[in-house]
C-alpha positions in Angstrom: -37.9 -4.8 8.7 -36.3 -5.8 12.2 -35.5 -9.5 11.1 -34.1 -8.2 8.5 -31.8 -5.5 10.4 -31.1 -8.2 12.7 -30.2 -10.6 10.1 -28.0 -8.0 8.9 -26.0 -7.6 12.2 -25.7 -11.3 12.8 -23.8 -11.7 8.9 -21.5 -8.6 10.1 -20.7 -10.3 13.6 -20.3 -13.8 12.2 -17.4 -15.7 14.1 -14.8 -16.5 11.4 -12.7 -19.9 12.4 -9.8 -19.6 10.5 -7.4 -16.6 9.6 -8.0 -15.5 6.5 -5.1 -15.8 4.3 -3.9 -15.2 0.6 -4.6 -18.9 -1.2 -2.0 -20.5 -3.2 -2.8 -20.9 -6.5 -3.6 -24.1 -7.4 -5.7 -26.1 -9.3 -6.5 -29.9 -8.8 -3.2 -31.2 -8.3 -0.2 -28.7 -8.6 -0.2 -24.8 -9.8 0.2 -25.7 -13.2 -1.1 -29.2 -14.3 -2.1 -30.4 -18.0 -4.1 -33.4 -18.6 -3.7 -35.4 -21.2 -6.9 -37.9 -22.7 -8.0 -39.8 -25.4 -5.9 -42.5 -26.2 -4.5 -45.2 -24.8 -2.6 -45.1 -21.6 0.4 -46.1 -23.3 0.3 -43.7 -25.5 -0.2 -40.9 -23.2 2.8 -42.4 -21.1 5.1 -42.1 -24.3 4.2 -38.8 -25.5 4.9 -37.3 -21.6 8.5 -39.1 -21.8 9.5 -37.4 -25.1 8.0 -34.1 -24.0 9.7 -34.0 -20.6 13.3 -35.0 -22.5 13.2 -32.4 -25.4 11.9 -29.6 -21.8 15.0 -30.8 -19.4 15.5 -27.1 -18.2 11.8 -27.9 -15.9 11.2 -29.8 -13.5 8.2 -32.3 -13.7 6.0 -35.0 -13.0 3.4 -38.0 -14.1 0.4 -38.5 -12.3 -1.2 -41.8 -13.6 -3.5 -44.9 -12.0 -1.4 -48.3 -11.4 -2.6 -50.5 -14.0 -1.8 -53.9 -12.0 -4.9 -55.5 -11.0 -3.4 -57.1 -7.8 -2.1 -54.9 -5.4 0.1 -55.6 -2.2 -0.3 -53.1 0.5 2.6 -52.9 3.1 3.0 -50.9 5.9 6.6 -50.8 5.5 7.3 -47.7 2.9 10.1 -48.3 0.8 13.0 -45.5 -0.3 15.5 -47.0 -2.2 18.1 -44.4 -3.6 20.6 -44.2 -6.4 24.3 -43.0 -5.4 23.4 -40.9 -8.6 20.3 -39.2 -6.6 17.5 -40.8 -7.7 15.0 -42.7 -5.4 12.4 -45.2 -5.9 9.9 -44.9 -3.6 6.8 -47.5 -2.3 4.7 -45.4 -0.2 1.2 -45.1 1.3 -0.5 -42.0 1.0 -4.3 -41.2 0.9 -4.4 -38.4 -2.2 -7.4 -35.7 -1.9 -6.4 -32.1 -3.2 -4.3 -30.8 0.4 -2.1 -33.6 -0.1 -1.6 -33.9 -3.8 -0.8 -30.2 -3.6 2.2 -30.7 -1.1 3.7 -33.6 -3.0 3.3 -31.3 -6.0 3.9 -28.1 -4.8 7.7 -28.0 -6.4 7.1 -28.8 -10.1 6.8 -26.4 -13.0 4.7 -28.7 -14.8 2.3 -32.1 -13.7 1.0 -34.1 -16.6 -2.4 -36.4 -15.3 -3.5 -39.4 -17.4 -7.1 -38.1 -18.1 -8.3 -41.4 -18.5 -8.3 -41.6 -15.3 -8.0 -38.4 -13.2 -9.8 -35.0 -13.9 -7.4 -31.7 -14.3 -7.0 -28.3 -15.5 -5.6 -27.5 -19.1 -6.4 -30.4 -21.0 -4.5 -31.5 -24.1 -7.4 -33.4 -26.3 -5.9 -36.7 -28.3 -8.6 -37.7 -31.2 -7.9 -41.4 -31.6 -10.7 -42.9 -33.3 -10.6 -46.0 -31.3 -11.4 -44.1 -28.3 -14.4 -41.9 -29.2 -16.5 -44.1 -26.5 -13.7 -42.9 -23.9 -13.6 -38.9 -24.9 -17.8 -39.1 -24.7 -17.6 -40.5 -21.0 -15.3 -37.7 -20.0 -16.7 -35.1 -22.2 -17.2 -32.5 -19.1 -13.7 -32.8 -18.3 -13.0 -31.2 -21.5 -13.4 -27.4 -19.6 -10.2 -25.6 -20.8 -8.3 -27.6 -23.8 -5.5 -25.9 -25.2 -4.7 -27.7 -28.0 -5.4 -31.0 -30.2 -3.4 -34.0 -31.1 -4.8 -36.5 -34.1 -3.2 -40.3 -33.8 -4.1 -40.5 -37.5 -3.7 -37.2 -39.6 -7.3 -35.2 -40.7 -9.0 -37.0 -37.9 -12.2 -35.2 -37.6 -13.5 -34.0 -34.4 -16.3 -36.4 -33.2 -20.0 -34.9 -33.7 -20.2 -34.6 -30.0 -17.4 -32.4 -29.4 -18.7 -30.0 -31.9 -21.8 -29.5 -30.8 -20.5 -29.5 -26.6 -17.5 -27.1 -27.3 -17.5 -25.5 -30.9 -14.6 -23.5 -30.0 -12.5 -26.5 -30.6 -12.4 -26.5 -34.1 -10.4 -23.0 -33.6 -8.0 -25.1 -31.8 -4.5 -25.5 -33.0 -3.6 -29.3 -34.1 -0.9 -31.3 -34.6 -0.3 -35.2 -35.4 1.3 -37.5 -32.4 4.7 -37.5 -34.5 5.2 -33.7 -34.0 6.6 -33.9 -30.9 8.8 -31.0 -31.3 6.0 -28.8 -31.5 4.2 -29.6 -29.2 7.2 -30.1 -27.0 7.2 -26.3 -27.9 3.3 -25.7 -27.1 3.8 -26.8 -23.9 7.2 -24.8 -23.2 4.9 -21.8 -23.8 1.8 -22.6 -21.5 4.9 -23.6 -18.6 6.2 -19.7 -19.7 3.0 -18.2 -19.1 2.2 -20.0 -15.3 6.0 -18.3 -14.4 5.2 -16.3 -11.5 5.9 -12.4 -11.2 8.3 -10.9 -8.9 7.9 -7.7 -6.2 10.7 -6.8 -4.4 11.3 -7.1 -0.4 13.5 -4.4 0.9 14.4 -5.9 4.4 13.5 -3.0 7.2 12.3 -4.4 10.0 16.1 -5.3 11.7 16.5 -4.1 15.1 20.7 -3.3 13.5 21.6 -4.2 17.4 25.7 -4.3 16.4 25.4 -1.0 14.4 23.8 1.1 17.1 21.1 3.0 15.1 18.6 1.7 12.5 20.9 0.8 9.2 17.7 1.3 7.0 18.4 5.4 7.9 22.0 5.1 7.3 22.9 7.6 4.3 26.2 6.5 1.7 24.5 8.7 -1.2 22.5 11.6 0.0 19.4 9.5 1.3 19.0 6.7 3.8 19.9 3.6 2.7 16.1 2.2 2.6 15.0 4.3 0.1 18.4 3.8 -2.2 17.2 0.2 -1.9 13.5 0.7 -2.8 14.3 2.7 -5.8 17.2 0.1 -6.7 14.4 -2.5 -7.0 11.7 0.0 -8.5 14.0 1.0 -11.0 13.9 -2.9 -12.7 9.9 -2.2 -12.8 9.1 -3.6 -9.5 6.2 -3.7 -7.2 8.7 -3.0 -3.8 7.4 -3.8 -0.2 9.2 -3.0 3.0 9.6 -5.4 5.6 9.1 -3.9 9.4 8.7 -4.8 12.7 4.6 -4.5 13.7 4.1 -0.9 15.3 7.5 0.3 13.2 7.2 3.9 12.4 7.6 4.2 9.0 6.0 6.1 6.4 6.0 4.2 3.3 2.6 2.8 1.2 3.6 -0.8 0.7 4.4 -2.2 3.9 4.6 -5.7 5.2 4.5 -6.3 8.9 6.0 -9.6 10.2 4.0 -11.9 11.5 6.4 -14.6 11.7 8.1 -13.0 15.4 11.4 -12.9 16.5 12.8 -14.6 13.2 14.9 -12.1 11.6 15.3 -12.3 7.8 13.8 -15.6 7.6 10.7 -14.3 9.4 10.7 -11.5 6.8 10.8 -13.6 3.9 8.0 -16.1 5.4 5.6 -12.8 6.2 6.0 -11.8 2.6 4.8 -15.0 1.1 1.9 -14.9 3.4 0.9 -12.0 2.4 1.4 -12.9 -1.4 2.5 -17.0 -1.7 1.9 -16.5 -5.6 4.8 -14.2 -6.4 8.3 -14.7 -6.6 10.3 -12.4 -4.0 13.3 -10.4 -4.7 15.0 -9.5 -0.9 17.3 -7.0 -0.3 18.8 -5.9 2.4 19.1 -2.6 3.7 22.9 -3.6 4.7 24.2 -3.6 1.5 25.3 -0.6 0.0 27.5 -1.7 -2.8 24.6 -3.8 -4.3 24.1 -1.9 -7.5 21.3 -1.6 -10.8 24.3 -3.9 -12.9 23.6 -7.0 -9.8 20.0 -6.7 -9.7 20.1 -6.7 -13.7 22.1 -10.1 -13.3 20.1 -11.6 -10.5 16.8 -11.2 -13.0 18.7 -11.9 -16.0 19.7 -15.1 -14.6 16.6 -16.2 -12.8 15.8 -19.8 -12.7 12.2 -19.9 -11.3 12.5 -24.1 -11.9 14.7 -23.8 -9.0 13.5 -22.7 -5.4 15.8 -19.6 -5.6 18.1 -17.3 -7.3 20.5 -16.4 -5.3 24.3 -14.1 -5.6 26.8 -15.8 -3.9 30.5 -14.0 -4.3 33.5 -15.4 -6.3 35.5 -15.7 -3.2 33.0 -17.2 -1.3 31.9 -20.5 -0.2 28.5 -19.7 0.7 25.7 -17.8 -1.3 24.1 -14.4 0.2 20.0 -15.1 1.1 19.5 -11.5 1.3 20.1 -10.8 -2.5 18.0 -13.5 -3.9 14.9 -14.4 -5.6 13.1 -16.8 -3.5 10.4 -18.7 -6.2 6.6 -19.0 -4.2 7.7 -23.5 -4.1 10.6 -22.0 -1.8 7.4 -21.4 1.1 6.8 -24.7 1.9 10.7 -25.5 2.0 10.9 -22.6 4.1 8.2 -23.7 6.5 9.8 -27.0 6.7 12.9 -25.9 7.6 11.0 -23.8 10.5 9.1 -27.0 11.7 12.7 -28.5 12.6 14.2 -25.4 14.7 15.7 -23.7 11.9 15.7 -19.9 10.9 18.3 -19.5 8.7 17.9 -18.7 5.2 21.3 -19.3 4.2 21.0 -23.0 5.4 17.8 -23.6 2.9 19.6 -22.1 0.1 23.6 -24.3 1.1 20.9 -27.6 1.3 18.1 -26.8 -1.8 18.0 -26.7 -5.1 19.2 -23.0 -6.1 20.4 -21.1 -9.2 24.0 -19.7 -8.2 24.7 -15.9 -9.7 28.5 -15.0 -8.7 29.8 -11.7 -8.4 32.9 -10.2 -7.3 32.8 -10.0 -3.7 33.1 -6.4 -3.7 29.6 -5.6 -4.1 28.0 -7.7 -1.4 30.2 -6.7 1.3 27.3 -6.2 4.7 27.7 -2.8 6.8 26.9 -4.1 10.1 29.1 -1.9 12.7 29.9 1.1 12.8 33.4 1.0 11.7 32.0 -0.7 8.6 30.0 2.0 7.7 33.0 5.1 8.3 34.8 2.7 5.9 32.1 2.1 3.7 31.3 5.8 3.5 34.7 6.9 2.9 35.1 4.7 0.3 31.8 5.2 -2.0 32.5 8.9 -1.4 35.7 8.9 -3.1 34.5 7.0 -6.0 31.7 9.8 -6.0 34.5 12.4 -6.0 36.7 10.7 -8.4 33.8 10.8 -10.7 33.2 14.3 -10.7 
């Protein structure tokens, strides 16, 4: 009984190396990769290029084994760009999952040739020229989603059935149907789409206004809570963003751990704490935001791009504090960190965004305290004009 009581207190007590933090979800390569396997390389290569044309809305990618049996390795690394953007690029890189993540980390979708890499969500191609090839790799068939026959009424090989019976449930279509499985695939990219929860910024220490502009009150209650129920009232999950030892009673609170960093610090502590969500921010100094902008923002939501973000008619830059940051936005964020930058605004002028425009009206900041006696005279006027 002691060795086992002290067996028990040495589990409690054991030292713990790393911080524990909320994984991203990924699987082998990317957050949402489908292998394809069964056929020919070539054939695999040409079905991915007439998916990816009739899906132009995502973004993504082909991960597939050089075929050339003589290879020249330089240390030079090449990037040879396009005036029209696009670059050709001869690099050296040793893959193993951290760094095939980060090169991946920004797609909706990554296609793998199964022939010669293993993946998640596998897309099963009966070609009965390859039924050697699909026996080698039959453990790699762990979650197929649907079936492709090179010739029409192939039958599933006698292996298959008796490894996986569920696949004769499995929808099929022949390699001509490209539409529809163009289709198939639009809908497992849909489901991977990540959910949003709302960031009501907080934690601002509101130095040029004098008192905290969370507690300021336009319409009856402070301005935090107007924000929290704005976001709530669109169905979602809403955090506050404070300053560690900030006294504020509210359930769903998300301290900053990145210090001294303002918004940006705000947004980078949220996606620690969740790096699998999409965040909507808000800030607390925005009192002409209303339900009809919020409705916009979502309606127009782009989560192929890092963000969705307002930016007003009149104005020549977009606002980082009403956006939808997309969880590929973290690493761009941490990036931007690693070379002396803080400002959200800057990854949203330099990054691939989704640009919502308003009038200027309603994203007007309260930031002094003239702003807000002019701000408060004005939205109680509309009040009373309404009454």
């Amino acid at each position: 009984m002691k060795n086992l009581a002290v067996k028990a207190i040495l589990k409690m007590t054991k030292h713990q190396k790393h911080a524990k933090l909320t994984l991203r979800e990924n699987h082998n390569f990317a957050p949402n990769e489908i292998t394809i396997l069964g056929t020919k390389c070539s054939v695999i290569s040409n079905l991915i290029q007439q998916i990816t044309t009739l899906l132009p809305t995502y973004k993504m990618a082909y991960f597939d084994a050089s075929h050339s049996k003589d290879v020249h390795i330089s240390k030079l690394e090449n990037y040879t760009f396009h005036h029209q953007g696009s670059v050709a690029i001869t690099t050296n890189i040793e893959l193993n999952k951290f760094n095939q993540r980060i090169l991946f980390s920004q797609y909706d979708c990554v296609f793998i040739n199964g022939n010669h890499y293993k993946g998640d969500n596998q897309i099963l191609i009966l070609d009965k020229e390859k039924e050697a090839s699909v026996l080698k790799r039959i453990s790699q068939l762990t979650n197929v989603k649907f079936i492709v026959e090179v010739t029409k009424d192939t039958p599933l090989f006698n292996f298959l059935t008796e490894e996986y019976p569920q696949l004769k449930n499995l929808k099929k279509y022949h390699i001509s149907d490209v539409e529809q499985i163009a289709a198939h695939i639009n809908t497992l990219i849909s489901e991977k789409i990540p959910s949003i929860k709302g960031l009501v910024l907080a934690g601002g220490k509101s130095t040029r206004m004098g008192t905290d502009k969370g507690m300021l009150n336009f319409y009856g209650k402070n301005q935090r809570d107007v924000a929290v129920e704005l976001l709530e009232q669109h169905q979602l999950e809403t955090f506050l963003s404070v300053r560690k030892n900030q006294e504020i009673n509210y359930k769903n609170k998300i301290d900053d751990t990145f210090l001294e960093l303002g918004p940006f610090g705000a947004i980078c502590s949220a996606f620690q704490k969740n790096p699998n969500v999409a965040w909507l921010v808000l800030a607390t100094d925005l009192p002409f935001v209303n339900s009809k902008i919020i409705e916009q923002l979502l309606q127009q939501r782009n989560p192929s791009k890092i963000a969705t973000t307002i930016k007003g008619k009149g104005k020549k830059f977009p606002e980082p504090l009403i956006t939808i940051w997309e969880p590929k936005s973290y690493s761009i964020l941490l990036n931007y960190l690693a070379q002396g930058y803080s400002c959200p605004r800057k990854v949203l002028i330099n990054s691939d965004v989704e640009m919502v425009e308003v009038d200027d009206q309603f994203i007007r900041n309260v930031n002094t305290p003239e702003d807000f006696k002019n701000a408060y005279k004005e939205i109680n006027e509309k009040n009373t004009s309404h009454t």
